[in-house]
Backbone bond lengths (Angstrom), bond angles and torsions (degrees), N, CA, C in turn:
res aa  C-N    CA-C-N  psi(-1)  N-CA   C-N-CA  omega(-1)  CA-C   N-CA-C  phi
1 X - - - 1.469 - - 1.527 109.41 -
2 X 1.261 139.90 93.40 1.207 135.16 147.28 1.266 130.59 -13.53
3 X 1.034 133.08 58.53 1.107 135.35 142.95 1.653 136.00 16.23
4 X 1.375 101.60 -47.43 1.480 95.51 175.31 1.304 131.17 106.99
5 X 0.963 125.84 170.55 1.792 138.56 162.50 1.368 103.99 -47.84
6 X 1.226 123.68 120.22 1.837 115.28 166.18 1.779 91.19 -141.04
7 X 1.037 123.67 153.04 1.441 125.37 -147.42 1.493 126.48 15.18
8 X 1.465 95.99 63.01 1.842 83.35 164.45 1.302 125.07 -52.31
9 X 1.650 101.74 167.21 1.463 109.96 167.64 1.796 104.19 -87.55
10 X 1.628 79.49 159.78 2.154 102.81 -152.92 1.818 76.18 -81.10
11 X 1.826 85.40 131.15 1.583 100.57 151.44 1.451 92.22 -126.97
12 X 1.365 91.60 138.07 1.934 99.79 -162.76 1.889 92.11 -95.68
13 X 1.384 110.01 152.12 1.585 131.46 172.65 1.907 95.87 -87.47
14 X 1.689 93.67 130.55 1.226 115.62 155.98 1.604 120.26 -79.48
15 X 1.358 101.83 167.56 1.447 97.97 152.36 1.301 122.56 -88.31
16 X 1.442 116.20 -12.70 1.893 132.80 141.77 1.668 89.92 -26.16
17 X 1.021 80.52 -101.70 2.003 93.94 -169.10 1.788 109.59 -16.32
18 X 1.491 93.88 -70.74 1.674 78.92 177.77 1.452 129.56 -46.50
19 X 1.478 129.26 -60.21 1.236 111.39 171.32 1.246 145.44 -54.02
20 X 1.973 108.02 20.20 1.166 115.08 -179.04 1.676 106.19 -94.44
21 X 1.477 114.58 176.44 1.388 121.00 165.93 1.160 112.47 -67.37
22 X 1.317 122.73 125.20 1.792 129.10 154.90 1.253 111.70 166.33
23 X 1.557 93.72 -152.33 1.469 100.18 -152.21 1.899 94.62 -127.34
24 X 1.025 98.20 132.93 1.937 116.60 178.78 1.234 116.38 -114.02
25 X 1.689 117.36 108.69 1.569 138.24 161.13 1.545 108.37 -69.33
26 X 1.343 130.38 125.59 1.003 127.23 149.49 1.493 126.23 -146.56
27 X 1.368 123.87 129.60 1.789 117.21 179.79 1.619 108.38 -139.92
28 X 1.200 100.79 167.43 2.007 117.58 161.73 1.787 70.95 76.80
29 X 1.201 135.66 83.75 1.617 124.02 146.69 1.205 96.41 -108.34
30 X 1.631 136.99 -4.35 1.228 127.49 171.69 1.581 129.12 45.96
31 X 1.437 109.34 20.23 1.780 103.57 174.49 1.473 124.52 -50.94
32 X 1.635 99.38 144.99 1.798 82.20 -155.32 1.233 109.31 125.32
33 X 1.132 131.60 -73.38 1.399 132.73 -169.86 1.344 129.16 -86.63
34 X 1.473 115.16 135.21 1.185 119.85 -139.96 1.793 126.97 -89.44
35 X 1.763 87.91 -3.31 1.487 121.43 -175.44 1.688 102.36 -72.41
36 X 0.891 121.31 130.47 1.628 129.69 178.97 1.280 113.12 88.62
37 X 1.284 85.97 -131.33 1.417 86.30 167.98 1.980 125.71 -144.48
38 X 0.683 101.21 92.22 1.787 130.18 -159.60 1.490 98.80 -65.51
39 X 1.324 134.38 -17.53 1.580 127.25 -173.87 1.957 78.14 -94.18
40 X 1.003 143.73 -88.51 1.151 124.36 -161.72 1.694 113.94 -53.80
41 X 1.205 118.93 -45.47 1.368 105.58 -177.16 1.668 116.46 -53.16
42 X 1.616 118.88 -24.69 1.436 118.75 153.71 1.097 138.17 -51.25
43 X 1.426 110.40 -38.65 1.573 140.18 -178.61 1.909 86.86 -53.48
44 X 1.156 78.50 -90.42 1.525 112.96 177.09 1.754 102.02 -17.01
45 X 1.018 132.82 -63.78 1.622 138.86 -161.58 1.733 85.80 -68.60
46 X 0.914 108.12 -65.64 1.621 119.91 -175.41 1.364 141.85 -32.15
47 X 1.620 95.42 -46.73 1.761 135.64 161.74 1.594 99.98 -50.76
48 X 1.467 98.99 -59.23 1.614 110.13 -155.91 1.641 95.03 -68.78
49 X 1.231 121.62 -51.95 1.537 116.30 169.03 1.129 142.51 -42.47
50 X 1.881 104.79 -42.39 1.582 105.68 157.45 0.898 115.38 -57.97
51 X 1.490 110.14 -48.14 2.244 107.18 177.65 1.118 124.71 -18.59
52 X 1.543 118.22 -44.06 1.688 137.42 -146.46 1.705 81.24 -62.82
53 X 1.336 118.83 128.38 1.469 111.17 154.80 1.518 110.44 -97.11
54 X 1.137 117.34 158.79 1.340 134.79 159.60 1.787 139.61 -2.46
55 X 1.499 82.05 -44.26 1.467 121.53 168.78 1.355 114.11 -80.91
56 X 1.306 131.24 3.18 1.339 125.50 178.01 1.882 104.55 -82.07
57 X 1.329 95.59 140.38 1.740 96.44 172.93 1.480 114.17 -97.64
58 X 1.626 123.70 1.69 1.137 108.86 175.75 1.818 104.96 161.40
59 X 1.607 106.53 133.69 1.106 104.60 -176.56 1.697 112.83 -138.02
60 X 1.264 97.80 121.94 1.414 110.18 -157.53 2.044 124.95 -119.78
61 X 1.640 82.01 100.51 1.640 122.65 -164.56 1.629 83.11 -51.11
62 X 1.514 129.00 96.95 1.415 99.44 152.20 1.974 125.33 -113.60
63 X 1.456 112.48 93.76 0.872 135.79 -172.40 1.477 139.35 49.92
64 X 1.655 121.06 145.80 1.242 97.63 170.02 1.845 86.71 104.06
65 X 0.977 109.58 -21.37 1.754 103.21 -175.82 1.801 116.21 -26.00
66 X 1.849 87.63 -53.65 1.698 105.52 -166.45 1.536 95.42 -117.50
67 X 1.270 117.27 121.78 1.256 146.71 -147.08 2.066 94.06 -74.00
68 X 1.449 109.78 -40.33 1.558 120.41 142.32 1.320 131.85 -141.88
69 X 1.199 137.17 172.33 1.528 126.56 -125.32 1.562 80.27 166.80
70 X 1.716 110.88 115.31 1.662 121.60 170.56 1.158 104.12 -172.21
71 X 1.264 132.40 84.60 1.397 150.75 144.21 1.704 119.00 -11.66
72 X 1.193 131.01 101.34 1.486 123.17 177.47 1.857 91.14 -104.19
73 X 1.141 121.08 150.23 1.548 124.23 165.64 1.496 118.68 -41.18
74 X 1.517 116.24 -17.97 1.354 110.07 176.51 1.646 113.21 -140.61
75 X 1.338 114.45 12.82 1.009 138.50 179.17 1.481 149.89 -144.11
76 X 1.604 116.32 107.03 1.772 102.50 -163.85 1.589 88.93 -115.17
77 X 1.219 87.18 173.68 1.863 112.28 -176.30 1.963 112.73 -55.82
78 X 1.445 102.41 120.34 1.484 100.23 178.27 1.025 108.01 -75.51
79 X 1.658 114.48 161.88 1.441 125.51 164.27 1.704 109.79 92.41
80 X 1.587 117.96 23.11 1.185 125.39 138.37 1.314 138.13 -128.85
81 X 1.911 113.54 47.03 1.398 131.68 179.16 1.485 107.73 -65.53
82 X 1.178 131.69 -30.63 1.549 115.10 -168.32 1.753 86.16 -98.86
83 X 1.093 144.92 -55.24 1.198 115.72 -179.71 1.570 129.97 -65.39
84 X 1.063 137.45 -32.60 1.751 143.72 134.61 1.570 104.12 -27.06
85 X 1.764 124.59 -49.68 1.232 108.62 -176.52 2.297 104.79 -64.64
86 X 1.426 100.41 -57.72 1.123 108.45 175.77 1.875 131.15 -36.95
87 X 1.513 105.59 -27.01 1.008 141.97 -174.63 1.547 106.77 -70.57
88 X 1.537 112.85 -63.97 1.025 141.53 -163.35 1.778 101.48 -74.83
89 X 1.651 111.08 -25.03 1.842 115.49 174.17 0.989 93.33 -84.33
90 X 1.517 143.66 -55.58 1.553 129.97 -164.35 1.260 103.54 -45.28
91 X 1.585 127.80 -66.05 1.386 124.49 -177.35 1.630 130.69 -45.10
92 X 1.834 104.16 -33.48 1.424 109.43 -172.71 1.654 83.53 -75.70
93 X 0.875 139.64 -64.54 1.566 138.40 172.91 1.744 109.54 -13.37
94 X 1.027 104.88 -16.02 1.742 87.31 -175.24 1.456 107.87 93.60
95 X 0.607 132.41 -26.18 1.878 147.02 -176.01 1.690 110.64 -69.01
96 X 1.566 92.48 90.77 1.938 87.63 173.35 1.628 120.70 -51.59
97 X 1.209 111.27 113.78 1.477 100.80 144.95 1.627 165.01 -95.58
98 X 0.731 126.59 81.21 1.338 128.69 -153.22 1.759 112.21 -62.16
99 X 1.135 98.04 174.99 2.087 94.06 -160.02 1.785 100.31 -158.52
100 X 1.197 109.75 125.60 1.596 107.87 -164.57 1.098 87.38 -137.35
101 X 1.929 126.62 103.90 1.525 130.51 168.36 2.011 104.97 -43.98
102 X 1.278 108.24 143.89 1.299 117.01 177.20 1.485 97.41 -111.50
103 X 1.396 124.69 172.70 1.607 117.69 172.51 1.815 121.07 -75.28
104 X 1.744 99.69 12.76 1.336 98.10 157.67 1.286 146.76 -116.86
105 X 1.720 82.47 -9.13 1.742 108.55 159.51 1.409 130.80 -152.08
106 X 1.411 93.86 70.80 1.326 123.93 -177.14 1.287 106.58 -86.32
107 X 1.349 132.74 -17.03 1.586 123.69 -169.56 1.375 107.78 -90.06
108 X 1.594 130.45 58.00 0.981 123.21 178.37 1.464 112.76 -97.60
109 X 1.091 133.25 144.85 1.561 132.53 -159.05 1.422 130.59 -121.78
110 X 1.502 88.02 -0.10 1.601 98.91 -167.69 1.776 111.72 139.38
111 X 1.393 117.58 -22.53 1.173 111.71 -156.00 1.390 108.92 -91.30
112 X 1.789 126.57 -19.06 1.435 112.68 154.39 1.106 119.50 -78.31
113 X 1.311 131.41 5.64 1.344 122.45 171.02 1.334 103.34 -99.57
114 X 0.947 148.56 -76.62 1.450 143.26 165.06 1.425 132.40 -24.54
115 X 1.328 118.33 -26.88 1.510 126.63 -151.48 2.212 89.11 -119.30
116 X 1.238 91.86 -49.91 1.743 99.18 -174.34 1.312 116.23 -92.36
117 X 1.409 121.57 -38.12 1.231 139.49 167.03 1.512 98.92 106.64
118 X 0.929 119.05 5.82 1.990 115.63 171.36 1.480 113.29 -79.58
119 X 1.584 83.74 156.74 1.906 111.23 -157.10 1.813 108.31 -79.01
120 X 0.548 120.80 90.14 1.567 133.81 -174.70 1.913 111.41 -59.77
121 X 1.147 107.09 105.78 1.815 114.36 -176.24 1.608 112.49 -87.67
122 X 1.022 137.53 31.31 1.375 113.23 174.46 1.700 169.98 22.25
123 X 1.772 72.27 -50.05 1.559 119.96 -173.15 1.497 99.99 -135.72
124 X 1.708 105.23 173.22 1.684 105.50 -176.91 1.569 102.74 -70.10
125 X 0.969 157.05 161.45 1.392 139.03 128.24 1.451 139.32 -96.26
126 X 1.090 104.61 138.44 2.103 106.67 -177.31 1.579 91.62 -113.36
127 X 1.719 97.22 152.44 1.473 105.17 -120.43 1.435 96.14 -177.32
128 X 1.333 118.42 98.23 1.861 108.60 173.81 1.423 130.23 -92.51
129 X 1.037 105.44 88.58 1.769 122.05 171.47 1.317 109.48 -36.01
130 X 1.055 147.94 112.97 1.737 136.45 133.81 1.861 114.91 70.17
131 X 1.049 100.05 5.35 1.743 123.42 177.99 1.664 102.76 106.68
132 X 1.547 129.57 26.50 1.295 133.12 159.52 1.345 115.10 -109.29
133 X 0.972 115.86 127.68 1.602 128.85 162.33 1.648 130.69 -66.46
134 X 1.833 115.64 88.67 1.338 97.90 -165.18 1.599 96.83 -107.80
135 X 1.609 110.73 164.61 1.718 127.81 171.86 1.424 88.63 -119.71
136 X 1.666 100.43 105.26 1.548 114.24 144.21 1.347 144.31 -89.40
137 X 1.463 122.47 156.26 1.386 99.92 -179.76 1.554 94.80 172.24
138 X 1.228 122.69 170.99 1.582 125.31 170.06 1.691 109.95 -88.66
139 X 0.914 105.84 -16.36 1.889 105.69 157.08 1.504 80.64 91.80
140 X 1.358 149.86 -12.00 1.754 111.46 -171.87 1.516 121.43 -85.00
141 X 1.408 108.24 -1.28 1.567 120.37 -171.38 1.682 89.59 -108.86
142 X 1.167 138.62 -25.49 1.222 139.61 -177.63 1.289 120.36 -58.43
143 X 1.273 139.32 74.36 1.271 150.99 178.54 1.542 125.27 95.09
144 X 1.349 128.03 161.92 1.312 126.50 169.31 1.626 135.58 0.23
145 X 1.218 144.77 34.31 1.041 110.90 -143.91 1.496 102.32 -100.80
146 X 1.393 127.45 -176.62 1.547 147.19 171.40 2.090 101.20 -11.78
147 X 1.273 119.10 134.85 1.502 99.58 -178.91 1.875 91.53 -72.73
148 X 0.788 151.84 -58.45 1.719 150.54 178.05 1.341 98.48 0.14
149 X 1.811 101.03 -72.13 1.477 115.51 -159.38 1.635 103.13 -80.48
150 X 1.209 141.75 10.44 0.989 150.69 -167.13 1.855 101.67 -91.51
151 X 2.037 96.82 -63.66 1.246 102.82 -163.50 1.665 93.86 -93.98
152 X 1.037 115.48 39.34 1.716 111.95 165.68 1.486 110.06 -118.26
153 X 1.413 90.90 -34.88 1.862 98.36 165.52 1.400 124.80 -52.28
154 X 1.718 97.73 -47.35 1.625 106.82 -177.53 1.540 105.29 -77.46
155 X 1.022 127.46 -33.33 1.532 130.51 -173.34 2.056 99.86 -52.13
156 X 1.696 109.11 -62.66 0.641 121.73 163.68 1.483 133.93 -43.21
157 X 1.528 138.99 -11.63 1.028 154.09 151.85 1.465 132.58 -101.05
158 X 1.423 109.87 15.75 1.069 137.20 -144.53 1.719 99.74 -110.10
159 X 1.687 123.01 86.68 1.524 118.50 -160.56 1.427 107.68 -70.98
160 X 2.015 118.93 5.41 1.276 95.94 167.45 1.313 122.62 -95.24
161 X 1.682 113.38 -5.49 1.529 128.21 177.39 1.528 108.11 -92.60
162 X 1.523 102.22 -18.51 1.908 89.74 174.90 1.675 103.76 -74.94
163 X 1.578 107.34 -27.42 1.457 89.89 -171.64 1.464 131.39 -91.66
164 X 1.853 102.94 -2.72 0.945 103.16 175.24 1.806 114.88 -99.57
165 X 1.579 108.83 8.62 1.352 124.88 159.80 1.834 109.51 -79.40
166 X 1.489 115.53 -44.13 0.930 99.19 -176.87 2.251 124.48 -66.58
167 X 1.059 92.14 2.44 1.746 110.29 -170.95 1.848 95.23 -73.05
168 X 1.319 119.04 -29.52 1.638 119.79 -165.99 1.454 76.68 -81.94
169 X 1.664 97.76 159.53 1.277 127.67 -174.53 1.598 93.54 -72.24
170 X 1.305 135.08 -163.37 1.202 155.14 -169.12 1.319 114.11 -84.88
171 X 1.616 91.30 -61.95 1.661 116.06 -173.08 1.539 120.43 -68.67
172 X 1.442 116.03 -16.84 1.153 128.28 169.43 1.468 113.16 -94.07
173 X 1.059 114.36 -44.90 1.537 124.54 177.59 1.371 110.06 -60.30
174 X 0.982 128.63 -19.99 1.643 130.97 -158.58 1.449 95.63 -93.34
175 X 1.741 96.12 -69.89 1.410 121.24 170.55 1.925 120.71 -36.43
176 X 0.883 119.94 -29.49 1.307 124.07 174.83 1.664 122.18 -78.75
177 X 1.669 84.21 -44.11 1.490 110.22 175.24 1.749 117.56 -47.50
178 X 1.442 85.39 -70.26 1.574 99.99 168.58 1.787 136.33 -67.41
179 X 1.501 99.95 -11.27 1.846 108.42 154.35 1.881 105.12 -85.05
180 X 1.022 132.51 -60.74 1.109 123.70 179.20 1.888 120.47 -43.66
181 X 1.668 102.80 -46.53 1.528 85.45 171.42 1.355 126.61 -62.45
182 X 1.859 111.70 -43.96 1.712 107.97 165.89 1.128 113.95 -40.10
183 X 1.140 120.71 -61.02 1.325 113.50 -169.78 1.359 116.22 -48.30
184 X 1.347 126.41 -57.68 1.148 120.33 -177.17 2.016 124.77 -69.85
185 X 1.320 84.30 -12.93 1.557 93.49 173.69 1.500 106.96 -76.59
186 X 1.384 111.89 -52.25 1.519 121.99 -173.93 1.303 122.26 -39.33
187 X 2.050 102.92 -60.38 1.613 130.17 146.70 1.473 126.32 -23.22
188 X 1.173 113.63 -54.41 1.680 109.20 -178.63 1.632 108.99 -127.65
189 X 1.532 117.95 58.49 0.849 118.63 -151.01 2.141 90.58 -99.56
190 X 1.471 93.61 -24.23 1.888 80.97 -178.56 1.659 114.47 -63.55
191 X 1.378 98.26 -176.93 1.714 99.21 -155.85 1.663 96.05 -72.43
192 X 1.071 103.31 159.07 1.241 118.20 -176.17 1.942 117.95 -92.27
193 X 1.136 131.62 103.05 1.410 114.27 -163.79 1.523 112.27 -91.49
194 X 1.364 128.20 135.79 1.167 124.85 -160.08 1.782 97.97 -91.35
195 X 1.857 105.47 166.58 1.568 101.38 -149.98 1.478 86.66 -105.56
196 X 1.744 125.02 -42.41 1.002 114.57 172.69 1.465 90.49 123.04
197 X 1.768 106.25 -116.42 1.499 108.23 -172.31 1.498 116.99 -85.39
198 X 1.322 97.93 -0.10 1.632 111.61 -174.85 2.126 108.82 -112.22
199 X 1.133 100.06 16.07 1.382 93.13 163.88 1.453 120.30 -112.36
200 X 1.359 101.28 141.43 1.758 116.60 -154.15 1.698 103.86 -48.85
201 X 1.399 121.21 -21.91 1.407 125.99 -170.53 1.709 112.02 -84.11
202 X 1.359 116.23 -18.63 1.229 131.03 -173.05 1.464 101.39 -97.71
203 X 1.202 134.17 -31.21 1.189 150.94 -150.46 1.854 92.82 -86.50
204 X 2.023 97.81 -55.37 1.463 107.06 179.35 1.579 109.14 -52.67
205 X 1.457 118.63 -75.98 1.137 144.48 161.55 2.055 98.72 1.27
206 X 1.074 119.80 -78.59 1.215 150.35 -141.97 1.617 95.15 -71.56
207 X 1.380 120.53 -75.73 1.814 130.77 133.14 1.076 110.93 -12.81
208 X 1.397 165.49 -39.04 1.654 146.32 -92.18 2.162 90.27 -96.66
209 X 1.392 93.35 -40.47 1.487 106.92 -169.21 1.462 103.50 102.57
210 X 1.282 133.99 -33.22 1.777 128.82 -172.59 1.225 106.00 -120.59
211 X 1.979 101.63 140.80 1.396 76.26 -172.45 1.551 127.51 -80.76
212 X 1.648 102.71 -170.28 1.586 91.72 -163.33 1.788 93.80 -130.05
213 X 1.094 119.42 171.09 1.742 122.30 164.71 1.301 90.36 -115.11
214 X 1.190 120.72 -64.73 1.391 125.02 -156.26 1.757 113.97 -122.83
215 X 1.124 97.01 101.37 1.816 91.72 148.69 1.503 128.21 -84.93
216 X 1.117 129.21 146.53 1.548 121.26 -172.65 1.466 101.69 -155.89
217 X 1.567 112.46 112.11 1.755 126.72 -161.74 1.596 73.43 -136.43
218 X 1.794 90.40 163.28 1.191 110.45 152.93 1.238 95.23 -114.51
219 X 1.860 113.01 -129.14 1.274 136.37 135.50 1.880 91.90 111.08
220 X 1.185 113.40 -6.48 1.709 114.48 -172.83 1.214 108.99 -104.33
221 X 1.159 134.80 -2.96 1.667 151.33 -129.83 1.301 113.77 -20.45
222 X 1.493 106.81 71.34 1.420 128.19 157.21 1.068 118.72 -135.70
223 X 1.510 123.28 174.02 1.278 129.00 -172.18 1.608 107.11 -96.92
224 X 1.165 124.97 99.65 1.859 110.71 165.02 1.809 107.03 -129.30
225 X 1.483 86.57 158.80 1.606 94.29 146.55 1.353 117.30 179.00
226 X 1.171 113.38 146.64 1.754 128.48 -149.37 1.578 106.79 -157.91
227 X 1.466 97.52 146.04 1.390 108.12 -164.64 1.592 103.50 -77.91
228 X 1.911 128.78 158.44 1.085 114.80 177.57 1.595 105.28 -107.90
229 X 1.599 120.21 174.07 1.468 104.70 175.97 1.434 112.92 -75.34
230 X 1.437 127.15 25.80 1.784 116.26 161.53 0.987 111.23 -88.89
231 X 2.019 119.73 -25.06 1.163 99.87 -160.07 1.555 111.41 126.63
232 X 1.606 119.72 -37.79 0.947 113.33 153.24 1.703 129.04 -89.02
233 X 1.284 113.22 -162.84 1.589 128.66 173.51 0.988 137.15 -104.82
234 X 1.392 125.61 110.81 2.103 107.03 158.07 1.291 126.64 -83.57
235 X 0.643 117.14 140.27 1.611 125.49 177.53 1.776 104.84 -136.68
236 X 1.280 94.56 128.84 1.619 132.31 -176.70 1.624 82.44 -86.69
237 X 1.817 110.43 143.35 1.371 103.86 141.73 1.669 98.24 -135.17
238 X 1.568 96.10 158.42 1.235 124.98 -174.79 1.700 114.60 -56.55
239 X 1.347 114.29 148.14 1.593 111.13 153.15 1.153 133.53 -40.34
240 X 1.342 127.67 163.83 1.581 114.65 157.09 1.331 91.95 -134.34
241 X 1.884 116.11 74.82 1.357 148.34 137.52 1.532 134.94 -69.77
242 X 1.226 131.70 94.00 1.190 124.94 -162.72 1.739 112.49 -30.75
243 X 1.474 124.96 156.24 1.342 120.06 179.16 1.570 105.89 -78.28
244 X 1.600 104.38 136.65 1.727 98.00 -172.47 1.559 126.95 61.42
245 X 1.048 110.20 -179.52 1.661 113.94 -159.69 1.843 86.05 -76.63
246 X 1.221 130.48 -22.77 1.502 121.58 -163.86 1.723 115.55 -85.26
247 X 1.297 85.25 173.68 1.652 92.25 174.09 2.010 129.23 -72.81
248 X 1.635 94.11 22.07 1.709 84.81 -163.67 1.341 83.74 -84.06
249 X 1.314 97.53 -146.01 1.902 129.53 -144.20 1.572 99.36 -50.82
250 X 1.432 133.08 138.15 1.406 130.77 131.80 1.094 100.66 -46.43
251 X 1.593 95.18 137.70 1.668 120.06 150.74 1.203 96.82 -79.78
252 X 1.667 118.66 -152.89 1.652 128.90 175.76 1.374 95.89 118.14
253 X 1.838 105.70 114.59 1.305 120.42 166.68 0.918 108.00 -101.64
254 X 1.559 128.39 158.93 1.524 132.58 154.38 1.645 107.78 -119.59
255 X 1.207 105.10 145.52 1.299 117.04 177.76 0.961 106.47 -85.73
256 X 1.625 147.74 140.27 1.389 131.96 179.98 1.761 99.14 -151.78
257 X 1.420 94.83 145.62 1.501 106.13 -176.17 1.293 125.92 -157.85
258 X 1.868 115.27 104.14 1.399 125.47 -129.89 1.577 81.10 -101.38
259 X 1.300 142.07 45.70 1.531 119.12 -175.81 1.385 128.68 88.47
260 X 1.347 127.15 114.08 1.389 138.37 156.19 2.005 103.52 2.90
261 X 1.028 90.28 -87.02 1.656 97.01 175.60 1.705 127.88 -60.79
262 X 0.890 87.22 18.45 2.172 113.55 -174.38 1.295 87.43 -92.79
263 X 1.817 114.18 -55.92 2.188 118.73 -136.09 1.147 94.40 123.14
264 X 1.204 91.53 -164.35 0.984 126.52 163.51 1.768 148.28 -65.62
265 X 1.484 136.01 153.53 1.229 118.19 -174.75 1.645 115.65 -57.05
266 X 1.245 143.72 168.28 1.051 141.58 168.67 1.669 114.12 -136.88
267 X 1.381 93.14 131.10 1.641 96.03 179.93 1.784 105.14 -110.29
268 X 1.721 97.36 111.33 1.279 112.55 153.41 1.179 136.17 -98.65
269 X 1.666 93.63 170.02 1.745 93.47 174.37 1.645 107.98 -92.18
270 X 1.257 117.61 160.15 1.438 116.15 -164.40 0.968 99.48 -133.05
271 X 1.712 98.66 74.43 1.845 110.81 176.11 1.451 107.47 -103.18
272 X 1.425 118.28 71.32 1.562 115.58 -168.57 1.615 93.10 -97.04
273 X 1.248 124.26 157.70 1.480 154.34 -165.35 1.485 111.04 -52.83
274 X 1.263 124.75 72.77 1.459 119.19 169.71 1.695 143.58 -56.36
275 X 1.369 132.70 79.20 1.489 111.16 -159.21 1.216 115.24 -73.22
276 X 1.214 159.46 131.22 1.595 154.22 133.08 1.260 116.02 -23.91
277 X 1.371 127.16 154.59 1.255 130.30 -144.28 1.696 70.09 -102.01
């Protein structure tokens, strides 16, 4: 089985590109986290959002955006006002957004749907693009995985542990939140190598029962994509995690897909024009 493209070479997104018609994949932007460098990788998410012109038919959050994400009834996580503000123009724009909890900000409760007006996914969704058939999703619930990562998932979805998380004050809850992800970011921070026919997302994909063109997960933070035996594709997209433990360049792919009669999807890099304050 061919396997595929797994670190392509970067074809970078214009602001050309954005003001075209289509449709935008993006996940793992992780705002929030304190590893790299998070004041540009904000910039960066932000830029690319104003980009979206008017003409976009749809842009689709698949998980992992906000590095954590826990809804109290009168309280959400500080320190994402300019992207929530930015968030909140895509939608007045006319521009659907769609929103797929990842296993780091899954505790959403109501308040991007209510407050931003974006479409909240739950589950993977299949979904016909432009006369293509895509399966979305953040890929960590998507098939078999490790029993560890299995019962950490469910723990984590688990409305008698969200509610007895929601009982800690804020400042502790947050605070805990945000040492445990470093840590675990810090921990498995080398590149991740993709398995191919043996990763639990390909495995889903492959099973689905309908057919598919496109699957499009993150959640592995690498770059792949490989054909399935129906006929269609998965494609992995990358983080937008600084390279290495340091502060250089955001990565950050976008998935992009101008229409049936365009081609195919295309995975760029989303090096659009950042100014400094």
């Amino acid at each position: 089985m061919p396997v595929g493209r797994v670190g392509l070479p970067a074809v970078f997104l214009t602001m050309e590109d954005l003001k075209s018609k289509g449709y935008y994949f993006v996940a793992d932007v992780h705002l929030g986290l304190k590893t790299g460098n998070p004041v540009a990788r904000e910039r960066q998410f932000i830029a690319f959002l104003e980009g979206l012109d008017t003409h976009t038919a749809g842009l689709f959050l698949l998980g992992d955006i906000f590095d954590f994400w826990f809804e109290y009834k009168h309280v959400i996580p500080r320190g994402y006002t300019r992207v929530l503000g930015a968030l909140a123009h895509v939608v007045d724009r006319g521009i659907p957004v769609h929103f797929f909890p990842g296993n780091h900000d899954l505790w959403t409760f109501g308040y991007l749907e209510q407050e931003l007006g974006i479409q909240v996914h739950r589950n993977t969704l299949y979904i016909p693009l432009d006369g293509k058939y895509f399966l979305l999703g953040h890929g960590h619930r998507m098939g078999r995985y490790p029993f560890k990562n299995r019962v950490l998932h469910n723990m984590f979805h688990s409305r008698i542990l969200q509610k007895l998380f929601s009982w800690l004050h804020p400042r502790w809850a947050f605070a805990l939140a945000g040492k445990w992800s470093a840590f675990n970011r810090n921990k498995e921070f080398a590149t991740y190598r993709f398995k191919g026919e043996k990763e639990p997302v390909y495995q889903y994909a492959t099973h689905y029962g309908k057919p598919i063109d496109y699957c499009i997960v993150g959640h592995l933070h690498t770059s792949a994509r490989c054909s399935l035996p129906g006929g269609g594709e998965l494609i992995v997209l990358e983080d937008w995690l600084s390279v290495g433990h340091g502060t250089g360049a955001v990565r950050g792919e976008v998935g992009v897909f101008w229409g049936a009669k365009e081609g195919e999807v295309q995975v760029i890099k989303a090096a659009v024009m950042v100014h400094p304050d």
